[in-house]
PDB file with one MODEL, atoms N, CA, C and O in Angstrom:
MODEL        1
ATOM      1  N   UNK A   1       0.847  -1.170   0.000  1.00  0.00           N
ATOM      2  CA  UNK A   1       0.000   0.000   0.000  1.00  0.00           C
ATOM      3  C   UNK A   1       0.892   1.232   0.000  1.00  0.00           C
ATOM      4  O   UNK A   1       2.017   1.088   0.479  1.00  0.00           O
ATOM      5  N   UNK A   2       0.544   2.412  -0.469  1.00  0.00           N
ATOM      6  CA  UNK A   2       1.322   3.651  -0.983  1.00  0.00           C
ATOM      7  C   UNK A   2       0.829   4.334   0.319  1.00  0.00           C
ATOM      8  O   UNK A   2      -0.107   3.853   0.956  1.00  0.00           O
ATOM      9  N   UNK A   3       1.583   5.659   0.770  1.00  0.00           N
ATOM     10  CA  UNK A   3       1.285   6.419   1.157  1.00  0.00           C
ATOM     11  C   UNK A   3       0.706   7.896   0.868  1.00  0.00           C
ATOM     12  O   UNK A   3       1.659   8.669   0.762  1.00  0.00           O
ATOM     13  N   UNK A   4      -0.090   8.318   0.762  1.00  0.00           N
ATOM     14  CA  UNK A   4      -0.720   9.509   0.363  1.00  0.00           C
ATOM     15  C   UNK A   4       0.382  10.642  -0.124  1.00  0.00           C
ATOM     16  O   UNK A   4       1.370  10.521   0.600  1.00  0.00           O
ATOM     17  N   UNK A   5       0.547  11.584  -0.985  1.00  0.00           N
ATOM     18  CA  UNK A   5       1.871  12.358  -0.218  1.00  0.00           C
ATOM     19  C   UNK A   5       0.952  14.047  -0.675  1.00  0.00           C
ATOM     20  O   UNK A   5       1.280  15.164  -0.276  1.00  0.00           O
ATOM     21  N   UNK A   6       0.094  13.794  -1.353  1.00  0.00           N
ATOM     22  CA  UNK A   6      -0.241  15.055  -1.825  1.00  0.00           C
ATOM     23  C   UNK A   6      -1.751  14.908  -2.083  1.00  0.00           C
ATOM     24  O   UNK A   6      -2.162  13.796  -2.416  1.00  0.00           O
ATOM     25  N   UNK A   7      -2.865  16.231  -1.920  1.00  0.00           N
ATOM     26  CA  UNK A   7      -3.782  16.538  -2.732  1.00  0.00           C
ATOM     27  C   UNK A   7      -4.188  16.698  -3.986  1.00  0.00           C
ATOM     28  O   UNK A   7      -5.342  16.619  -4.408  1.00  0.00           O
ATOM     29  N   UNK A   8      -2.630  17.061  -4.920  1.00  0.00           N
ATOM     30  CA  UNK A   8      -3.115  16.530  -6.162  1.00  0.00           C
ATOM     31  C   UNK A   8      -2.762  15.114  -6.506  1.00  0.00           C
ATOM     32  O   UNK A   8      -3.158  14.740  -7.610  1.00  0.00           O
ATOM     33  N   UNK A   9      -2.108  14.273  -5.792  1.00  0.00           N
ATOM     34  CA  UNK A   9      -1.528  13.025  -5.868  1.00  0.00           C
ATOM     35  C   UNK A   9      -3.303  11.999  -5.773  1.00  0.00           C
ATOM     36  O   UNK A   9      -3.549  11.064  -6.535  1.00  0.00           O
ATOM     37  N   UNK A  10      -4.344  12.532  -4.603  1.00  0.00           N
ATOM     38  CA  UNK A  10      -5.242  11.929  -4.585  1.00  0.00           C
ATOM     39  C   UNK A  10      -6.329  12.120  -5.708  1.00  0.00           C
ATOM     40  O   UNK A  10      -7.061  11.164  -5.963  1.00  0.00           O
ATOM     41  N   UNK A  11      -6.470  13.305  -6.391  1.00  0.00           N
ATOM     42  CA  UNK A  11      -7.440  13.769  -7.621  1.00  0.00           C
ATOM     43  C   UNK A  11      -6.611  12.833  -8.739  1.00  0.00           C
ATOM     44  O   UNK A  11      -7.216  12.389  -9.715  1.00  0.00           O
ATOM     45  N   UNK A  12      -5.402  12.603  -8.564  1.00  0.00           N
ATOM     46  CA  UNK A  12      -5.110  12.004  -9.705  1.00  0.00           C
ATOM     47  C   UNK A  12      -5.690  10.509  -9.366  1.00  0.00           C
ATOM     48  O   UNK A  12      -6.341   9.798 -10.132  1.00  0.00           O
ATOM     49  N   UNK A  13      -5.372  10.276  -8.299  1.00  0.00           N
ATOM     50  CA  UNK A  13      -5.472   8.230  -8.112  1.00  0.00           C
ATOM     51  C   UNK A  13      -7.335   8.277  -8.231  1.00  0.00           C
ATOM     52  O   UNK A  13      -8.077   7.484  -8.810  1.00  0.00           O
ATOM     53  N   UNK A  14      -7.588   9.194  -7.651  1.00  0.00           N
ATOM     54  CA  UNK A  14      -9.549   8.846  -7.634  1.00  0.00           C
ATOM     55  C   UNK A  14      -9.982   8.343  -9.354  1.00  0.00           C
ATOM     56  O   UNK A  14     -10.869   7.553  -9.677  1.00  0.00           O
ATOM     57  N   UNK A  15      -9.154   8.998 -10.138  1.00  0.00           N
ATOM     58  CA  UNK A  15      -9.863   9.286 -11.619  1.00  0.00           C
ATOM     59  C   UNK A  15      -9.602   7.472 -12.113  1.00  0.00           C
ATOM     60  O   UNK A  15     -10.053   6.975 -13.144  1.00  0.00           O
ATOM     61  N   UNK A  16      -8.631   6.622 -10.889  1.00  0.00           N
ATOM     62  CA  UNK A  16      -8.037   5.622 -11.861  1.00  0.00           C
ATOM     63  C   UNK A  16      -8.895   3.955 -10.449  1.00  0.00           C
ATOM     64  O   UNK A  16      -9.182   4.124  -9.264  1.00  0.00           O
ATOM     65  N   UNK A  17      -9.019   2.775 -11.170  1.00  0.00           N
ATOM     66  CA  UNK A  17      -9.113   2.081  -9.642  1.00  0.00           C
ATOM     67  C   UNK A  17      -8.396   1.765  -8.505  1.00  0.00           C
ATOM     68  O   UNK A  17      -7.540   0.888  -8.393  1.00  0.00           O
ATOM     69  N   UNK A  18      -8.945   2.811  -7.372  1.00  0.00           N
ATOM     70  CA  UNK A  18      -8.151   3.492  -6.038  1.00  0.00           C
ATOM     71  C   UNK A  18      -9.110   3.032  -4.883  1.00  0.00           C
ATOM     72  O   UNK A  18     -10.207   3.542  -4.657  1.00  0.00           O
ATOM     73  N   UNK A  19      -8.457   1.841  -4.081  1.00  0.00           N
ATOM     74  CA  UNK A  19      -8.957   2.219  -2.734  1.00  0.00           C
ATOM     75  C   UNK A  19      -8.647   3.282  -1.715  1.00  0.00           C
ATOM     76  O   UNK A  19      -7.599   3.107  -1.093  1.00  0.00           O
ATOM     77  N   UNK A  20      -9.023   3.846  -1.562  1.00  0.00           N
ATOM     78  CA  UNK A  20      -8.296   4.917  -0.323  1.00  0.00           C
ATOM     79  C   UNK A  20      -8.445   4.503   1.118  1.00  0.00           C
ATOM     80  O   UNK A  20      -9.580   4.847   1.447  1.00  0.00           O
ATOM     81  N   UNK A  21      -7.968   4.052   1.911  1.00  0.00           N
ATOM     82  CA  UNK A  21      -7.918   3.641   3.136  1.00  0.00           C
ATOM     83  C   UNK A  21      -7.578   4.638   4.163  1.00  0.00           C
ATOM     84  O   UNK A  21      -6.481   4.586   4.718  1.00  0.00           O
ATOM     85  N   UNK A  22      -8.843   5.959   4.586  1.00  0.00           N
ATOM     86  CA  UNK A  22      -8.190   6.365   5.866  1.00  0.00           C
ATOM     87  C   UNK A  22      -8.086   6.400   6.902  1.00  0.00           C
ATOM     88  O   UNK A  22      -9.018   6.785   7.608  1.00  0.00           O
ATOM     89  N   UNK A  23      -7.335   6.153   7.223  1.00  0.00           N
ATOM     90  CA  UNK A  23      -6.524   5.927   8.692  1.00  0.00           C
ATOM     91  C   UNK A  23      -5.794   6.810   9.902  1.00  0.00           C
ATOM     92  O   UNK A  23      -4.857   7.463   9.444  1.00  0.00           O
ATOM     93  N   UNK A  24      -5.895   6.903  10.640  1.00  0.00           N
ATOM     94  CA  UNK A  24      -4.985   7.651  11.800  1.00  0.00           C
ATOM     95  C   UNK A  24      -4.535   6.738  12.753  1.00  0.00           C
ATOM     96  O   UNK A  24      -5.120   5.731  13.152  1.00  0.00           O
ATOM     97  N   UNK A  25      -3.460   7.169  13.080  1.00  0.00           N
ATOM     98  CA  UNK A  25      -2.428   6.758  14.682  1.00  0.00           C
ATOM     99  C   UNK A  25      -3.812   6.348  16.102  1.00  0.00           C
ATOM    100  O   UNK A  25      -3.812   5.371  16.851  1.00  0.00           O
ATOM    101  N   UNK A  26      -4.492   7.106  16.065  1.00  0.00           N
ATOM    102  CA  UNK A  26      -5.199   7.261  17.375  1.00  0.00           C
ATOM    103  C   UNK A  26      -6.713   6.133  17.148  1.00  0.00           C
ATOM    104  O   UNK A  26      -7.377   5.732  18.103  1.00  0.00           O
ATOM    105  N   UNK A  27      -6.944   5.864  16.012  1.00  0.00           N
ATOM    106  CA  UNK A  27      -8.004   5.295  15.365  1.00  0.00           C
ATOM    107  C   UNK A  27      -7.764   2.927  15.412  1.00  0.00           C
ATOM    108  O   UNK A  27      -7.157   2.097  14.735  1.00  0.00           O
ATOM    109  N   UNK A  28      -8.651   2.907  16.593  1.00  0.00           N
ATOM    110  CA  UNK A  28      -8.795   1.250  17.354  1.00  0.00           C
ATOM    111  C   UNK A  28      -8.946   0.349  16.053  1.00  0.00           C
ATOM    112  O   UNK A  28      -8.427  -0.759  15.920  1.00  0.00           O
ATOM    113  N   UNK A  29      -9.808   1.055  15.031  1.00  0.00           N
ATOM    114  CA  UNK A  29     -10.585  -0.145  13.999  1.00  0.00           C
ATOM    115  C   UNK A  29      -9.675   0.101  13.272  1.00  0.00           C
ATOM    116  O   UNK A  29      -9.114  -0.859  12.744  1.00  0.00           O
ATOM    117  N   UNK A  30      -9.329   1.102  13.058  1.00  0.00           N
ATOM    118  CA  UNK A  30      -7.832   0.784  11.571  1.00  0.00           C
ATOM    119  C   UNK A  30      -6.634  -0.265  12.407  1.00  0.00           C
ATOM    120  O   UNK A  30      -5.807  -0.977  11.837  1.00  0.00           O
ATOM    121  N   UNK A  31      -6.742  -0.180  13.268  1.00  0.00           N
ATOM    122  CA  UNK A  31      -5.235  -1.302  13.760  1.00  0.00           C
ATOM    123  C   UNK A  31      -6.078  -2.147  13.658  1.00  0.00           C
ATOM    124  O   UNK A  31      -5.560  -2.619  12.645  1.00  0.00           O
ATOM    125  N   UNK A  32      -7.072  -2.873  13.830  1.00  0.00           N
ATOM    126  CA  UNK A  32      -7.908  -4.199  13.251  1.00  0.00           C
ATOM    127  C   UNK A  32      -7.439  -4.640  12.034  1.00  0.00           C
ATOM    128  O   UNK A  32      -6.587  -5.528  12.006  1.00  0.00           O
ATOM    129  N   UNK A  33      -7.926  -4.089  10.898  1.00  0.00           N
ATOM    130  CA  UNK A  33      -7.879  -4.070   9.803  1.00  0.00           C
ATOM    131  C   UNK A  33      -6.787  -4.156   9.384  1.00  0.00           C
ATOM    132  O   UNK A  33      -6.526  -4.618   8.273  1.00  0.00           O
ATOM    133  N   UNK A  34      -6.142  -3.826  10.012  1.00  0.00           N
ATOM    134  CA  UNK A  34      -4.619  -3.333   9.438  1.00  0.00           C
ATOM    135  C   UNK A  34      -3.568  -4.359   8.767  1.00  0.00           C
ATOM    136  O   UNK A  34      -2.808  -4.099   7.834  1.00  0.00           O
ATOM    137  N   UNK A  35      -3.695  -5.558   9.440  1.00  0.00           N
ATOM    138  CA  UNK A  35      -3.508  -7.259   9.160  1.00  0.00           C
ATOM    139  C   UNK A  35      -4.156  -7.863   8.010  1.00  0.00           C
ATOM    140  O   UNK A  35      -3.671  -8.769   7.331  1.00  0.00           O
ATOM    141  N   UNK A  36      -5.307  -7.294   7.828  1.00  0.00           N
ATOM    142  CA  UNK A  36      -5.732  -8.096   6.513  1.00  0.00           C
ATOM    143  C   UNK A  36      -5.435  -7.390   5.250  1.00  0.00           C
ATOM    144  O   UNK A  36      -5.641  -8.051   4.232  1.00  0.00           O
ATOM    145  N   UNK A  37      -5.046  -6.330   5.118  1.00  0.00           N
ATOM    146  CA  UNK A  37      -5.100  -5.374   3.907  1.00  0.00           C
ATOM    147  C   UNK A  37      -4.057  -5.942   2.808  1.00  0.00           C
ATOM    148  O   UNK A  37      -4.014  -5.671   1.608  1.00  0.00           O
ATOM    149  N   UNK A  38      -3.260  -6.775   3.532  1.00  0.00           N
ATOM    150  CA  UNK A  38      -1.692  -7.309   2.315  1.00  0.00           C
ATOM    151  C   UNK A  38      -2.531  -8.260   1.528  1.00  0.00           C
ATOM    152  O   UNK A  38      -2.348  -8.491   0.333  1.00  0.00           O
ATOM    153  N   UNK A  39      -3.416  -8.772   2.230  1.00  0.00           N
ATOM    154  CA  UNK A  39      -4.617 -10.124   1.560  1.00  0.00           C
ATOM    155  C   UNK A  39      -5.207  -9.809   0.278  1.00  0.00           C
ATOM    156  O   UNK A  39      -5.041 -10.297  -0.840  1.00  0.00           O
ATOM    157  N   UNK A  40      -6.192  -8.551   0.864  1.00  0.00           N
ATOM    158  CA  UNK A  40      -6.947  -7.730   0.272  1.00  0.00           C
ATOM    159  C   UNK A  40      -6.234  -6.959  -1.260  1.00  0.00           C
ATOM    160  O   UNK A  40      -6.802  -6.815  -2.342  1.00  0.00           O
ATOM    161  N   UNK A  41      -4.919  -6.586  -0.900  1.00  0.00           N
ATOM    162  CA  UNK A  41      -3.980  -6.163  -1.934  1.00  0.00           C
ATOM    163  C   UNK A  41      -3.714  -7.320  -3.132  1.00  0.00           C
ATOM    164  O   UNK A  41      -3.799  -7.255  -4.359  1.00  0.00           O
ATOM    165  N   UNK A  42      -3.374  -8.343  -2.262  1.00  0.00           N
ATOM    166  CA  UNK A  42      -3.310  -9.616  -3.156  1.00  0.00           C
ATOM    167  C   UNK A  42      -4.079 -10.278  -3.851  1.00  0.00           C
ATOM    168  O   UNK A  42      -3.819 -10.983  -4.826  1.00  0.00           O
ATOM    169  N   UNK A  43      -5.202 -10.029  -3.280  1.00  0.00           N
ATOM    170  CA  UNK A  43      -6.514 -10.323  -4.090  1.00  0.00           C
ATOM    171  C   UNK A  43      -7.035  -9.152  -5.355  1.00  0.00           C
ATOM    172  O   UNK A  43      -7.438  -9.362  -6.499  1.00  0.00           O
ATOM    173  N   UNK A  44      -6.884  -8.212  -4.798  1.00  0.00           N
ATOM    174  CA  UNK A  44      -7.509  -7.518  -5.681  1.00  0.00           C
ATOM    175  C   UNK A  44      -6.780  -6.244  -6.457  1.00  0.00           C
ATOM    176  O   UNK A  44      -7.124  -5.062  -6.494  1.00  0.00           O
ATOM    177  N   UNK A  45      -5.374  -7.080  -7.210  1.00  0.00           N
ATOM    178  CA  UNK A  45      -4.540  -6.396  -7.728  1.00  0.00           C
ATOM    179  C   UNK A  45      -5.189  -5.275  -8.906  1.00  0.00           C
ATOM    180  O   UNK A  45      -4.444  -4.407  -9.362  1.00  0.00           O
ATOM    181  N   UNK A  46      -6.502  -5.366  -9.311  1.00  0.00           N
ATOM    182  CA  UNK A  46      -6.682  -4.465 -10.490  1.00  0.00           C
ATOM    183  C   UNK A  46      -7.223  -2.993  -9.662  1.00  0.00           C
ATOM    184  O   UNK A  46      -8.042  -2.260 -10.216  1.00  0.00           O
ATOM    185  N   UNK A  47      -6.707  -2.691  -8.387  1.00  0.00           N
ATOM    186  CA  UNK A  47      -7.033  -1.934  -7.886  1.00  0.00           C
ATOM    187  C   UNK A  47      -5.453  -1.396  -7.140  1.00  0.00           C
ATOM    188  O   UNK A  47      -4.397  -1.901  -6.758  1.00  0.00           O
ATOM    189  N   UNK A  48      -6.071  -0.123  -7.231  1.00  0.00           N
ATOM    190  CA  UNK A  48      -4.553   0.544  -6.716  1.00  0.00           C
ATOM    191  C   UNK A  48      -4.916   0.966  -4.751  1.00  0.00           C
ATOM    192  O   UNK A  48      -5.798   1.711  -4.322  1.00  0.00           O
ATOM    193  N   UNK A  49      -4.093   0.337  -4.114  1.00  0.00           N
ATOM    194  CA  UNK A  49      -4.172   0.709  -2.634  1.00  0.00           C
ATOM    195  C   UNK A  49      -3.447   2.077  -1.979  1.00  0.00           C
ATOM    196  O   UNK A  49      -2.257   2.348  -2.137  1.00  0.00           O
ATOM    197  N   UNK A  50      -4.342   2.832  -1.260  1.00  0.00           N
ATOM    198  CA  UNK A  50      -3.563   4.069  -1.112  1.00  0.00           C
ATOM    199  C   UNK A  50      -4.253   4.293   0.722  1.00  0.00           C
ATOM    200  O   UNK A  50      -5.383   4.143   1.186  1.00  0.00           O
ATOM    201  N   UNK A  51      -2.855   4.730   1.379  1.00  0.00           N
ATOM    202  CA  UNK A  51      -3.227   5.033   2.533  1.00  0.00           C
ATOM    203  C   UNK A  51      -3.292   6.359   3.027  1.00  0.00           C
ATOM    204  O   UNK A  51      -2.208   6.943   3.050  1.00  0.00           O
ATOM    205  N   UNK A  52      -4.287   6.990   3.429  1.00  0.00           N
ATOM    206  CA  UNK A  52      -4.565   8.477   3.356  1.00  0.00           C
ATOM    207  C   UNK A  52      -4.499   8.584   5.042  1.00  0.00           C
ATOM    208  O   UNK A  52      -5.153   7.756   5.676  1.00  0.00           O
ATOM    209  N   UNK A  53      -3.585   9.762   5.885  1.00  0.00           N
ATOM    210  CA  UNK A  53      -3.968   9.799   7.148  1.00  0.00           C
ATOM    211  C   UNK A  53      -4.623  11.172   7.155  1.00  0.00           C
ATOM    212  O   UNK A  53      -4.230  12.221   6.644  1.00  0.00           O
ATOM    213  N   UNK A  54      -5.723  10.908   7.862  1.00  0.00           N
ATOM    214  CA  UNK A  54      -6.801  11.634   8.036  1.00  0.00           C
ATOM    215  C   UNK A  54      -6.323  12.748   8.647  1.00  0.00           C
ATOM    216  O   UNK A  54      -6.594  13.776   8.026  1.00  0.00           O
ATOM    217  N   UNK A  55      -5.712  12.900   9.639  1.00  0.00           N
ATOM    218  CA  UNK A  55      -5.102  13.836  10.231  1.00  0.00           C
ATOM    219  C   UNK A  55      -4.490  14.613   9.683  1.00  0.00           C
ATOM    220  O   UNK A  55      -4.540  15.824   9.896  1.00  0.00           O
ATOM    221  N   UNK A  56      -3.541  13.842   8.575  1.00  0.00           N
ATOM    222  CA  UNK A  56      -2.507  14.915   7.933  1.00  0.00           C
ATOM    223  C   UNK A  56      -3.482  15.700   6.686  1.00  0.00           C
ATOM    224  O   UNK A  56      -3.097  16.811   6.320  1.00  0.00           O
ATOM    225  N   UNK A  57      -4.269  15.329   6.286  1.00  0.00           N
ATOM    226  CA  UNK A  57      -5.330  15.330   5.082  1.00  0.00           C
ATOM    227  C   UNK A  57      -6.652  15.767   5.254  1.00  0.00           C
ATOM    228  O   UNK A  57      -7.521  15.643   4.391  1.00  0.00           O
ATOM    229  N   UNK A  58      -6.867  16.432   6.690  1.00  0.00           N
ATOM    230  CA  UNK A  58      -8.209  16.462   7.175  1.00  0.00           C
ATOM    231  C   UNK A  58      -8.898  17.251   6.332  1.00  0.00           C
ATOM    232  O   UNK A  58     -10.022  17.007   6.770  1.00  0.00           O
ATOM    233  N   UNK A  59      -9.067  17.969   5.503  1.00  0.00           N
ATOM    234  CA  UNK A  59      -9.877  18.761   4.013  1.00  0.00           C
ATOM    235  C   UNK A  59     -10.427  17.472   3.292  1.00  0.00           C
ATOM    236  O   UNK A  59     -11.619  17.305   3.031  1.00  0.00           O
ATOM    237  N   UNK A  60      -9.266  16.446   2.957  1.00  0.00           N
ATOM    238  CA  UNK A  60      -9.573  15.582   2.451  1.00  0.00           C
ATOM    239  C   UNK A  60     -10.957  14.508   3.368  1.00  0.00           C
ATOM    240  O   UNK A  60     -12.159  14.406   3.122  1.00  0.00           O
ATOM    241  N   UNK A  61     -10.448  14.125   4.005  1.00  0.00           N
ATOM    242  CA  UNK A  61     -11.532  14.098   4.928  1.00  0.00           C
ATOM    243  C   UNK A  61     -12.974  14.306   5.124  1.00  0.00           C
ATOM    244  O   UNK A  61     -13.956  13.568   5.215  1.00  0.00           O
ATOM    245  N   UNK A  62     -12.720  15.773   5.164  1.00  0.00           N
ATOM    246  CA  UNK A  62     -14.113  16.566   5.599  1.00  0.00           C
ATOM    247  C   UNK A  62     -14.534  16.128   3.710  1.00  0.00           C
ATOM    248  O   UNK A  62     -15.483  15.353   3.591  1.00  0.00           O
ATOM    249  N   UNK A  63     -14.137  16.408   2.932  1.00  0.00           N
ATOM    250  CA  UNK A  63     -14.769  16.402   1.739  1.00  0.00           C
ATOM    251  C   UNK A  63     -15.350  15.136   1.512  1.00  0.00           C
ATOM    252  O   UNK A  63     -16.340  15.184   0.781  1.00  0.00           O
ATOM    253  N   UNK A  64     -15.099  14.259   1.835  1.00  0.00           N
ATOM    254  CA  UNK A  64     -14.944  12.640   1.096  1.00  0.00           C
ATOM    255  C   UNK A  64     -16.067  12.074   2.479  1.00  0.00           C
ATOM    256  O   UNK A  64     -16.585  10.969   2.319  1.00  0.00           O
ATOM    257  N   UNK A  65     -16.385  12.832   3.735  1.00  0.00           N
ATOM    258  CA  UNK A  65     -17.163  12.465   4.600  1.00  0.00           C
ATOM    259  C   UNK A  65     -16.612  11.530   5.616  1.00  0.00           C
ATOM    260  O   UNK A  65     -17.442  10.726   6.041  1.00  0.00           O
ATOM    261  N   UNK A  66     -15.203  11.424   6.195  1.00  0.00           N
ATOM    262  CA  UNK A  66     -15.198  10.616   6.767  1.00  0.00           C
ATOM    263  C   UNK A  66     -14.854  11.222   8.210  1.00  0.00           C
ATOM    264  O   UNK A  66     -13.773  11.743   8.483  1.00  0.00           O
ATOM    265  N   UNK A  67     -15.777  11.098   8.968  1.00  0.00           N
ATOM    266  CA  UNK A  67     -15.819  11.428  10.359  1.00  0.00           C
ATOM    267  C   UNK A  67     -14.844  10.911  11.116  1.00  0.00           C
ATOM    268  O   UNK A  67     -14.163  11.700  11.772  1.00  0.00           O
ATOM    269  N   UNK A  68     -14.671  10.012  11.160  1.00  0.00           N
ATOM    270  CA  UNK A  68     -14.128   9.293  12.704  1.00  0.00           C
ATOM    271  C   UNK A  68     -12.574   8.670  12.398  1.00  0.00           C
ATOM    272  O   UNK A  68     -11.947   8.108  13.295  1.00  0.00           O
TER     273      UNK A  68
ENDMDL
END
């Protein structure tokens, strides 16, 4: 999985097949998850994996609706 590095980095990946996965440090259910995602990658290579931290990205965030 990639790490986010920019706002235009994400307008570009949305236009193409992009999971966006966001995540923060402080956030219980993303460390859940967090174990299965290499699976998930492996399975479903026609998709591009991208990890967005909410915190650092919070515009992104607020736009895309993700609260918590």
């Amino acid at each position: 999985m990639i790490k986010l590095e920019s706002e235009s980095q994400f307008n570009s990946l949305k236009k193409e097949n992009t999971v966006f996965e966001f995540t923060a440090g402080w956030c219980p259910d993303c460390r859940i998850i967090e174990p299965d995602l290499p699976r998930l990658e492996e399975k479903y290579k026609q998709f591009n994996f991208v990890s967005v931290d909410r915190d650092e990205f919070i515009d992104l965030a607020i736009e895309n609706d993700i609260m918590g």
